[in-house]
Each structure stands twice: as structure tokens, then as C-alpha cells.
N, C-alpha and C positions, 0 to 999 in steps of 0.2 A: 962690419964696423959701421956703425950709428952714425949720418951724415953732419959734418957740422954747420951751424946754421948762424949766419951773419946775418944783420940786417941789411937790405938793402933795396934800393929805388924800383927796382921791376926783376922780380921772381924769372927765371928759366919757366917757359911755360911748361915743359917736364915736372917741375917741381911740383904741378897740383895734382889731386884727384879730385874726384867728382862723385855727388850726392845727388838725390833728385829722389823727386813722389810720383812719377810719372806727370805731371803737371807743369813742373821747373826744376833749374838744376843749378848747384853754388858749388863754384871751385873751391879746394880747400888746398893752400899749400902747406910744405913741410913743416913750416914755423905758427902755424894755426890760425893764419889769417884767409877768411872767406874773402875773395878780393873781388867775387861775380856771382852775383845773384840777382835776377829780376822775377820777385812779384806782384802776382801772384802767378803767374804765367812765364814759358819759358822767353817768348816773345814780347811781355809787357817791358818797360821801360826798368832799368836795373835800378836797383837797392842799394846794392855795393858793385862798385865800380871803379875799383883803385888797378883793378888788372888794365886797362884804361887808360888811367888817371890817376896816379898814387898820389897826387894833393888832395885834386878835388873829387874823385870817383868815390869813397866812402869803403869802409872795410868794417869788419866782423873779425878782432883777432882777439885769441887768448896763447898766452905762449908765458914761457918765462920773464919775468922782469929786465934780466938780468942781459945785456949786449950782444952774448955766443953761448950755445946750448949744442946738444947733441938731438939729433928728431929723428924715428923713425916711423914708418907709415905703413898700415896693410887693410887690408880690406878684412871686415873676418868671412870665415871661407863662402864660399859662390852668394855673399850679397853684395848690396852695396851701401851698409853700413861701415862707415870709416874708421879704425882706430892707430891714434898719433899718439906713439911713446917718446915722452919728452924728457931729458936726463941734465941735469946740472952737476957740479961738483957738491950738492951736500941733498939731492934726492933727486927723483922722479915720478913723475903721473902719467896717465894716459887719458888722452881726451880723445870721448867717441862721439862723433858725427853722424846724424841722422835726420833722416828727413820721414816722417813717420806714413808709411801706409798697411795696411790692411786687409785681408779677405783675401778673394780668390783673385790672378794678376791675369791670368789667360784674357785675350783678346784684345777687347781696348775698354774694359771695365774692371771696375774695384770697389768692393764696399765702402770703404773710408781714407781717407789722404785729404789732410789739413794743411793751406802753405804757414808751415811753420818747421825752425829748428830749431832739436834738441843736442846739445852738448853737453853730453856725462863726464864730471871730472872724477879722478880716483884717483889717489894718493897712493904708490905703491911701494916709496921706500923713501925714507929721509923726511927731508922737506924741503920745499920750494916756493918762494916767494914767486905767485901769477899777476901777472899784469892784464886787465880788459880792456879794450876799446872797442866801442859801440859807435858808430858814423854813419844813420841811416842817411841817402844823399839821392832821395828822390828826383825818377825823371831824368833819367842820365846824370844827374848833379846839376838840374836846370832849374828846381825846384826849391826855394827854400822851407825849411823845415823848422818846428818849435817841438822842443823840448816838454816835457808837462812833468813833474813827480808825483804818481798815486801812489795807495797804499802796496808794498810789494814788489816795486818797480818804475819804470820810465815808461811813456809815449814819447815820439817820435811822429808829426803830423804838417802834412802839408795839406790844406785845403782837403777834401774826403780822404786822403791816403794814410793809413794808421799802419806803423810798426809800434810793437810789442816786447819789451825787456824784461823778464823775472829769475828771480832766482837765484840773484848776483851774494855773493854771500859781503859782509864788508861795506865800506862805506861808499859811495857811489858821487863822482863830483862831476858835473858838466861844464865843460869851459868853453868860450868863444873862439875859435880859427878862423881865418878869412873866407874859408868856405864853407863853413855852418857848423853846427854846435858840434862837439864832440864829448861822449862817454868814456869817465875812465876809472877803471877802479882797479885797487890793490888786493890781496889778499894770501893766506899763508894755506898753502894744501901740505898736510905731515899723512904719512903712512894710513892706510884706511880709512881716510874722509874721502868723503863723498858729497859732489852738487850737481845740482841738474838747472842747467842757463836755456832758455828757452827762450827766442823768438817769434813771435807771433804776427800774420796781418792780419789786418783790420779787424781788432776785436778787441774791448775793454777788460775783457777774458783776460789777467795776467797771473793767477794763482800757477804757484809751480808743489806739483807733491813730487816729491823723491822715487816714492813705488810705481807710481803710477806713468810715471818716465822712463824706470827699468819696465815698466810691462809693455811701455809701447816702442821701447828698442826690440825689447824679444820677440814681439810679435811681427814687428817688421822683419826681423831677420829670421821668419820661421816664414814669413809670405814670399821672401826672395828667394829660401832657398827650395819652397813647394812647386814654385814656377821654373826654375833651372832644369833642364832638357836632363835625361833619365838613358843613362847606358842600353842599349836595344836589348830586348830582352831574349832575342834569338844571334843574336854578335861578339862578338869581342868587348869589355867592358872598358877596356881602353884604346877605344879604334884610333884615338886621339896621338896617341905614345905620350913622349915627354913635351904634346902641345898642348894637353890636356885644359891646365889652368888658363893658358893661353886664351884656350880658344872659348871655355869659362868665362871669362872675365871680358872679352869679346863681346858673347851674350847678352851677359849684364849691360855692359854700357850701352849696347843698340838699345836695348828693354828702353833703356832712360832716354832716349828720344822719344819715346813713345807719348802722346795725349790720348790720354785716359776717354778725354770728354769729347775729342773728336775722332779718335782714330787715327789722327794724321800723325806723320814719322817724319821727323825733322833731321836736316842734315849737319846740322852739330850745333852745341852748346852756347858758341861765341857769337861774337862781331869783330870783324874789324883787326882781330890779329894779325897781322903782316906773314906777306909771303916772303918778302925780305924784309930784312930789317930800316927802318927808316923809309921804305918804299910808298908804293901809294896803292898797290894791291891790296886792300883791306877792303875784306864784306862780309856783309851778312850773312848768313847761313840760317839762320834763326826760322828756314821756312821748310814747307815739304816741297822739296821738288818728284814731280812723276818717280823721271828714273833713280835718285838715291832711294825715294821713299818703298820702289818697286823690288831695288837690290836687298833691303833689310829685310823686306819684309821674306821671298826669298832665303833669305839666310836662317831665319825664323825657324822656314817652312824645313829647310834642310834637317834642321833640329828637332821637327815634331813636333813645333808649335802651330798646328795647322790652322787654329782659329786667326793666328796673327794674318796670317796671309789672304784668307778671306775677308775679315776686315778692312785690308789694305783695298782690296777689290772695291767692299761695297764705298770707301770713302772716296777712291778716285771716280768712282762714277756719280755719287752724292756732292762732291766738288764741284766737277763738270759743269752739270746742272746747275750749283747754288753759284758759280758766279760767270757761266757763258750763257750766251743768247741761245742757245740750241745744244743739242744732246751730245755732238760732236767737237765740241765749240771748246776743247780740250787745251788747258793752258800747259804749260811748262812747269810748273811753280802755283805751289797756291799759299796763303797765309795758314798757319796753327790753328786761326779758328777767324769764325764768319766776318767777325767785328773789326779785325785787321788789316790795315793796309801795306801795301809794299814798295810806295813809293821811295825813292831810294834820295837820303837827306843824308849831307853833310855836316857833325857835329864837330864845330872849330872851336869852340870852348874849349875841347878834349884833346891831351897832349897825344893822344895814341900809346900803344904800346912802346914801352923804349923810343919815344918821339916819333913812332911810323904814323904818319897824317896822312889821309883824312882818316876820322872816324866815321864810319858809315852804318846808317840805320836803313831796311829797307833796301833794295835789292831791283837795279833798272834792267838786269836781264829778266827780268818775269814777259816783259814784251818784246819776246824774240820767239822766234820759229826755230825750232828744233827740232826734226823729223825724227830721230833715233825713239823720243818718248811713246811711239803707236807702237813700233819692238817690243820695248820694255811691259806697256802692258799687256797686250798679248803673251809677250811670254810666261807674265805672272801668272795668268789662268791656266797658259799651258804647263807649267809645272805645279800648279795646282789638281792636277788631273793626273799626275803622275802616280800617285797614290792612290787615289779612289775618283772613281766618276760621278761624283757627289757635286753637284753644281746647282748655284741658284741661279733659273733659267730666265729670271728674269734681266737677268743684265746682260744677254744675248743680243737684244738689237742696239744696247752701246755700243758692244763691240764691234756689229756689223759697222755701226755706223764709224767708229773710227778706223777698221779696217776700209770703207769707201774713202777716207777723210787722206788716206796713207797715198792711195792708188793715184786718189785727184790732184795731190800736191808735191810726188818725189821729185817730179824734174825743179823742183821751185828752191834756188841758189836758200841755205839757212844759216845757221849760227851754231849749230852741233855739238857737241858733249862738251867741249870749252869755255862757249861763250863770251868768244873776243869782243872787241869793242871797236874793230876796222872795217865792221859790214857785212852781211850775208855773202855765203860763195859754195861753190860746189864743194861741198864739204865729202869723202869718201864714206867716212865712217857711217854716216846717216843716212848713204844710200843703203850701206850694206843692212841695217838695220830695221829700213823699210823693209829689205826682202825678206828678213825676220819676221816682221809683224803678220804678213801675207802668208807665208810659208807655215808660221803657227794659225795662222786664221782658217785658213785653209784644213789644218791637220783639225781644228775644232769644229770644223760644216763636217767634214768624217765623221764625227763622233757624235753628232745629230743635235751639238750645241751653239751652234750659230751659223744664222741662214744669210744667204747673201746670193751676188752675181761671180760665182764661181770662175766663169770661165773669164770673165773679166778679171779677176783677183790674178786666176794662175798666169792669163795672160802677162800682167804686168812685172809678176813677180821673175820671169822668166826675163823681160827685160830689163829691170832692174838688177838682175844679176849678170848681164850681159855689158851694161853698163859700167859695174864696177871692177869686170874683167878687162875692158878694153880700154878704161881712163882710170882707173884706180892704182894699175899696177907699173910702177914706171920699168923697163926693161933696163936703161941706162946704171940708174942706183942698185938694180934689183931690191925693188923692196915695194911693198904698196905704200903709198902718200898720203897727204894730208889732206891735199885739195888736188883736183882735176887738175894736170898738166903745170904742178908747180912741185918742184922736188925736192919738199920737204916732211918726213916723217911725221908720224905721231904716232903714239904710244897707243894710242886708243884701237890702231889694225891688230895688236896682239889677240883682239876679241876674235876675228874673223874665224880662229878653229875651234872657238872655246860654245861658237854658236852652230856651228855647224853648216857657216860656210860654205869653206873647203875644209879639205881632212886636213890632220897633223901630218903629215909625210909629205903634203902637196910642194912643191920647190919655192911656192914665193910664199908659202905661210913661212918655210926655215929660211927663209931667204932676207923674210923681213924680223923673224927673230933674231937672226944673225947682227941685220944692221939694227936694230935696236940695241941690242946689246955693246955695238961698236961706237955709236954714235950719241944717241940719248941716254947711255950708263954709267955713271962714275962712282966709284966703290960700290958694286951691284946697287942702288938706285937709280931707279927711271927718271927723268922727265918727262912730262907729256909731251914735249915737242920745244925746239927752237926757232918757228916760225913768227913772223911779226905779228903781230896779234892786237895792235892798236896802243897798246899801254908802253910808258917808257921802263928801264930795269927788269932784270931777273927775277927769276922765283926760285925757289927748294924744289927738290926730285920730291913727285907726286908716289904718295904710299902705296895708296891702289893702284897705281901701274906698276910696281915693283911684284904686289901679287900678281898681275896680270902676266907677268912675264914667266914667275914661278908655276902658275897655273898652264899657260903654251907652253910650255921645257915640261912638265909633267906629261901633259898630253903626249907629245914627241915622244915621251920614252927619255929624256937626257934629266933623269932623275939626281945625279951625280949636281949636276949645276942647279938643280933645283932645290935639291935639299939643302946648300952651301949657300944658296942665296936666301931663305927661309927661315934659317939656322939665323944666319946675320942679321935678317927685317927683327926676326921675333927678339934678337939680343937688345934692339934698340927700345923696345917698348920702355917706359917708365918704372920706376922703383912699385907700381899698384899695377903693370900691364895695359897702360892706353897708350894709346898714340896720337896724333895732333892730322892734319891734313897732309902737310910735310915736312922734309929734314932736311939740315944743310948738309951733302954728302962728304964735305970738307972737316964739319965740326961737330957732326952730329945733334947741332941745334934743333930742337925742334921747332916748326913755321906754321902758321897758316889759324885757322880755329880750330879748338880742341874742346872735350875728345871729339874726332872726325867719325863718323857714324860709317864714311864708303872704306876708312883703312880699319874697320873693326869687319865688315863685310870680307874683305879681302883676309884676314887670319881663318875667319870660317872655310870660304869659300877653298883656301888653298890648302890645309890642312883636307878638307873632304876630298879634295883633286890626290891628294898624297898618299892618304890612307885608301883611297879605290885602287891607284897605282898599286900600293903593295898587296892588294887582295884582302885589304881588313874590309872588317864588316862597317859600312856607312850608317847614319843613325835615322836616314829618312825613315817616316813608319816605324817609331818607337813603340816597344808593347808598353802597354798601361799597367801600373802600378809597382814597375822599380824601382826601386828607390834609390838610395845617393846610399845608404848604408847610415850606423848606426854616428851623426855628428852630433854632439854632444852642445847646447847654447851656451852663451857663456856667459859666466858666474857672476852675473852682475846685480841680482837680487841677496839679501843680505842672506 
């Protein structure tokens, strides 16, 4: 049954999916309003921003005129062009959503991707009086804008900044609101009409042709789906079982993190979306951090998208470089691209999501020490090498040097996978993580692809795991802790078997699954932790530790719990399959920014954990040239 659709002040963030060119990405919800989109970049200052700001943030909708409607929403199959079936009581249409790219998608290049969208309308039965509204709201909405009418359409222009309107069928009237002009038109779609509305940046360029807008939907949707990961050609063709789409659709939305023009992999879509509602947990995400960026890329590689992963290499060490004083001089976080900054600004103009203040641009964890990131990349190289010993040896003395950078700084109190805002402290997690980085660094001076002081490295690593033997584990709670000699959990020690640690049988890895489970799980969702953390209020059970926990109970053997709690994550995803950062475990709200790039990591990551458990064949080292079988494009040329 067809959801029905009310107007109202701020969307269920579940209610949207999401579009993107590899460049930037605009929410779309049920009722056909883009409410988030900033370009031309996914990091440039947003366009539409009612997700935000339903006065003054600006939106993109086409929907029925008419009060309450019927919407449904799907992707068509493995891309991420959009199509919304919208139904009244005397017709329906379907409006497709795309954001046009091009060519080959592998790595972090593509022959063509223009910021611009196309919205195909089609008339499929009846008819339906549409309503448009066009609210370009430059600048967060900090910018005001004029209006212009040329031949064919509208501009939209703040001092250099040009949006682009065509193709509107109908009469087109602009009216004045307290927050800047607004676009509105009427029009009647009856059974087999067709229009193609097209927005454009900056370009005088507003001609819209009909064909030539069905060619660049097809064509994007024959790019997305020549890029989608390819059943192994020596395994199972559904290693996946009934996670298949799931984990599909997974793919895709990491893909859309993806910058084309830098390489870098951004940790989700938003800003500012609230971890509770009304709270004050609201940021930015809008950047690549090391380790999200390291986990996608990773998940990629799981897929057999080997060039992703390599990329991912050459950009954190081309990062490195373009903005530390030295080869080692390794941040946390870096900006989408060179020109960006990340200073972390409060926008009080902006009501917040459903009133959650502040709005935040820019991101003040970027200057924090977090040791766990030398792990993270070391282990990318080293599951880079999992497959073939194919390695460019020139990023060899980065890595020594951030394997020395690991060894000279673990005893040094950090900020860890969390990044509280109560001060640096011996965080566990990010010792055990060091012994990761050294223990892969090490396993890569074996293999004759980075040199270094050996006996120095193993020395260390052996005390760093001594370390987290003897302060890590509290005996009292039974379970390893968050920080040195304070006994409180975190979600984040699930990792210690899933890296090899200790084993899955060891008593304090079950030990501490156990109390996770008892302590930090409410309707099988995690928390990452109840510990004070510097901020006032609660958050939502974190996604990826929910995988994290189904990924330990795999390992262990306690498949039974695993699949039951996997079963439940995957039922929650959205009506298109994303997910958001987190969920209220109470109401099934979704929290935090969306889509979340580390909970789309986590469907991958633990369906591959599931299907090795059963003995299916994994997809790492896919053969080349399987295909998806005979999918037929769809019929939207006359």
C-alpha cells in the first residue's frame, strides 16, 4: 500500500532518498520535495535547505497540488536514479530523479557529470493537476537572490552564483516571501505526457530537449549499473541470499560519497541533523575523515572494486602532504577538496532540524589526535594485498613514516573513534589499534613493501598489547572498557576479534560481548557507549556498532543471534534501503546524518561475515566480465 502523504513542517528523515553525480548529493523526499542540495559540491554551501530550515532553507518540489496524495519511491534496479509514483484520486505520474553522469565510474574518475537535475515527468493514468516550487536559497539561506525571466525559463543569481530553471511547462509566477523570491507554477499531466524540468548551475545554458533528457537518464543508468560489483564468477551467484539488494543498494550509496575530482570519500551527505531531537549534537559530516574514508573504501575492495581502494591510498597520502608540514604530519579529517576549510561555525539564522540548534558547518574535531587512524591505514594497504601483490611502492616511506609516527605517540592520552569534547585520555580502543597499524606494518616489511626499524616497531607492538591486556580489561565488570581504569564500555572493543587481537573464543572478547549486549542494547541496537563525553543529552543507538556486534556473534559461532539481530538492522532500513547514522531504539526514528556512509559499510561488511560463516563463496577477486544478466532500461524513450 502506497504511503500517504501530508504536508508537513519537517519530513521523517527516512522519508528521503538520495541522488548524486559523484560530485554532490540532493535529498529527495516521498512528496517530491529536494529539501538538500548543495552546489556544486557536496561540501559547497546548500541550494536547498529546507531539510534545515523549512522557511528559509529553499526546496525543489514538484508533487501534486492537491493537500494528501498517495507516493511511492524506488530506485530503478542497482542505480541511483530515482523514480516517485505519485497517485491522486483522478490520476497518476511518476517523477524520475537524476543527477546525470557518464562513462566509465571505476576509481575516482568519470568522463562527464554536470551539477545539474533532471526531473522526468510521465503521466501514467488519469490526470493530475502538479504544483512546482523553485526556492533557490543561496549560501545556507544567507545570501539573497534575484530572480531574472529569459527566454525558456528562470535564473536565480546571487552576486557570481547562477541556478538554472527550464522546461517548466505552464505559466511560471515568482512571488515575494520574507525569505527570497519563490517559484511557482501550475500545470495538468493527463496519461502519456511527458516533461523534462531541469536545473542547472551556473550556466546561461537553459534549453531543455525531451530526447536528449531520456538519453541522459539511460545513460546514467547503464553507467550505474556497469559499475555495480558482478556475482564471482567461480562462487555462488547469490552469496548475498535474501541480502542481496541490501547490500546493492549499500554499494550504491557509499559510490555517492565518492569525489570524482579528488578521490576523497566523505562520511555522509548532511549537516547538522540531530542525534536527538531538539539536542545540540548536530555536525558536520560533509568531510573525509582517514578512518570512515578507509572503511568504504575497504568495502569497495570486498566488492572487487580494487581501483576504489587504491585510490583511497593514493589520496590519503596526497592529503597528507597537501595540507601537513611533513610526510607524516597525518590529520584525522581532511576537507573534499584543497579550497575547503573546516573550521567548525555556528549557523543561528537556521531553525535546525525539527528546532535541533545549532546548525553546524565545519567540523572542530579535525584538531584532535586520534591514534586508532595509523591502524586504519595500514590495514587498507594490508587488505589491499590480499588479493594481489601489486603495490605502488612508492607510498612505502609514508607508510614507514606513519608506522614511526604510531610507535612515537601511543602512550600520548587522544580523542579516539568518538571524539568527545571532555579532553584527551587513555582511550583503549586506540591503543589496540596502534597494535594494528604495527602488526600490519610489520606483516608489509615481510613482504619487501616497507622498510623501516623493525625491531623497534615489533618491540613496541608487543608493548602496546601488553598494555591493553593489563588496563584495558576490567576483571570486576568482565568486559574491556572505554578508558584506562574507568568502567565504562564502549561499543568500539567489539572490534578487538574482528582484527585479530585476540580470537573469538578468548573469555573477555565473550565476555565483553556479553556485556554489550546487556548494557549498551536496547531492541538489539547498540550504543557506542554511556560514558560522559563532554556534551549535555543522549543520542540514538549507533548503526555501525549494531553491525559490529552481528559481525563478533558471527565470528564466535552464535549465528542464531546474529542473524536475528541482522534480520531486524536490515528491516529498519528505509522504504529505497538507507540508513541514517542512527535510530531511536524506542521509535524507530531515524537520527543523526543521512545517508551514513560507516552504517552502509556495516550491511556490506556483515552480510560478507555471514555468508563466509555459511561457507558461501565471498566476492573478493571477482572474475571479469559477468555480468548482472539480461536488465532490460526502461521505457522512457518514445
Amino acid at each position: 500500500m502506497a504511503p500517504q502523504i501530508r504536508r508537513q513542517r519537517y519530513k521523517p528523515i527516512e522519508d528521503y532518498a538520495a541522488i548524486g553525480n559523484l560530485r554532490t548529493i540532493a535529498l529527495v523526499g516521498l512528496d517530491g520535495s529536494i529539501d538538500w542540495c548543495c552546489f556544486p559540491y557536496l561540501d559547497s554551501p546548500s541550494v536547498f535547505g529546507a531539510l534545515l530550515d523549512t522557511e528559509k532553507g529553499g526546496r525543489f518540489r514538484i508533487a501534486p497540488a492537491r493537500a494528501d496524495f498517495e507516493s511511492n519511491q524506488s530506485y530503478f534496479r542497482h542505480t541511483n536514479v530515482l523514480r516517485t509514483e505519485m497517485r491522486t484520486g483522478r490520476g497518476t505520474f511518476e517523477l524520475i530523479d537524476c543527477m546525470p553522469v557518464h562513462g566509465d565510474l571505476n576509481g575516482c574518475g568519470y568522463s562527464t557529470a554536470r551539477p545539474e537535475i533532471h526531473r522526468f515527468i510521465r503521466g501514467t493514468a488519469g490526470e493530475v493537476t502538479v504544483e512546482l516550487v523553485w526556492e533557490p536559497r543561496f549560501d545556507y539561506a544567507r545570501a539573497d537572490a534575484k530572480f531574472k525571466r529569459i527566454k525558456g525559463g528562470v535564473l536565480a543569481r546571487s552576486g557570481t552564483q547562477i541556478l538554472s530553471i527550464a522546461g517548466i511547462p505552464g505559466d511560471v509566477h515568482v512571488r515575494k516571501t520574507p525569505h527570497g523570491p519563490s517559484l511557482r507554477a501550475r500545470f495538468t499531466v493527463s496519461a502519456g505526457d511527458e516533461f523534462c524540468i531541469i536545473t542547472r548551475w551556473r550556466t546561461n545554458n537553459i534549453r531543455t530537449d525531451l530526447e536528449r533528457c531520456r538519453g541522459e537518464i539511460n545513460d546514467t543508468i547503464s553507467a550505474w549499473r556497469a559499475w555495480v560489483h558482478k556475482p564471482s564468477a567461480t562462487g555462488s551467484r547469490d552469496w548475498a541470499g535474501p541480502y542481496r539488494d541490501l547490500v546493492v543498494r549499500s554499494e550504491l550509496a557509499l559510490k555517492l560519497m565518492s569525489q570524482a575530482d579528488t578521490g576523497a570519500l566523505a562520511a555522509a551527505a548532511t549537516t547538522s541533523l540531530p542525534e536527538t531531537i531538539g539536542g545540540v549534537r548536530n555536525w558536520d559530516y560533509r568531510y573525509a575523515w582517514i578512518r570512515d574514508a578507509a572503511q568504504i573504501a575497504r568495502s569497495f575492495f570486498a566488492l572487487g572494486h580494487i581501483d576504489e581502494l587504491d585510490y583511497f591510498i593514493e589520496w590519503a597520502e596526497h592529503a597528507s602532504f597537501l595540507h601537513g608540514r611533513r610526510l607524516d604530519d597525518v590529520s584525522i579529517m581532511y576537507p573534499l577538496r584543497s579550497d575547503t576549510g573546516m573550521a567548525e561555525i555556528e549557523l543561528h539564522h537556521l531553525e535546525g532540524y525539527k528546532k535541533s540548534q545549532p546548525v553546524r558547518i565545519g567540523n572542530k574535531a579535525s584538531e584532535q589526535l586520534q591514534l586508532d587512524i595509523y591502524g586504519e591505514l595500514l590495514g587498507a594497504v594490508h587488505e589491499r594485498l590480499r588479493l594481489e601483490e601489486r603495490f605502488d611502492r612508492d607510498v612505502g616511506p609514508f607508510l614507514q613514516k606513519i608506522t614511526d609516527r604510531a610507535c612515537n605517540s601511543w602512550r600520548q592520552p587522544d580523542f579516539s573513534i568518538w571524539e568527545p569534547r571532555n579532553g584527551p585520555q587513555q582511550f583503549v580502543y586506540s591503543k589496540m589499534m596502534v597494535w594494528v597499524a604495527l602488526e600490519r606494518a610489520l606483516d608489509l616489511n615481510r613482504l619487501g613493501l616497507v622498510g623501516g626499524d623493525t625491531s623497534r616497531w615489533n618491540r613496541t607492538k608487543q608493548q602496546v598489547r601488553q598494555w591493553v591486556l593489563d588496563y584495558g580489561y576490567d576483571d570486576q565488570i568482565e568486559s574491556f572498557v572505554q578508558i584506562a581504569g574507568k568502567p565504562y564500555l564502549d561499543a568500539a572493543n567489539l572490534l578487538i576479534p574482528i582484527y585479530g587481537f585476540l580470537p573469538p573464543d578468548d573469555p573477555r572478547v565473550q565476555n565483553t560481548i556479553d556485556r554489550t549486549m546487556e548494557q549498551l542494547t536496547t531492541n538489539d541496537l547498540v550504543y557506542r557507549y554511556h560514558a560522559p563525553d563532554g556534551l549535555p543529552g543522549r543520542e540514538g543507538a549507533f548503526v555501525l556498532c549494531t553491525f559490529w556486534l552481528i559481525d563478533a556473534l558471527t565470528l564466535s559461532g552464535r549465528l542464531d543471534e546474529a542473524y536475528r539481530i541482522f534480520d531486524g538492522l536490515a528491516d529498519r532500513a528505509n522504504h529505497v534501503g538507507l540508513l541514517s547514522e542512527q535510530i531511536d531504539p524506542s521509535s524507530g526514528e531515524f537520527l543523526g546524518n543521512f545517508p551514513q556512509a560507516y552504517s552502509h559499510v556495516g550491511i556490506i561488511n556483515s552480510a560478507l561475515y555471514l555468508a563466509k560463516a555459511e561457507g558461501r563463496e565471498c566476492p573478493a577477486g571477482l572474475g571479469e566480465g559477468e555480468g548482472l544478466g539480461e536488465i532490460s532500461l526502461p521505457s522512457i524513450a518514445i
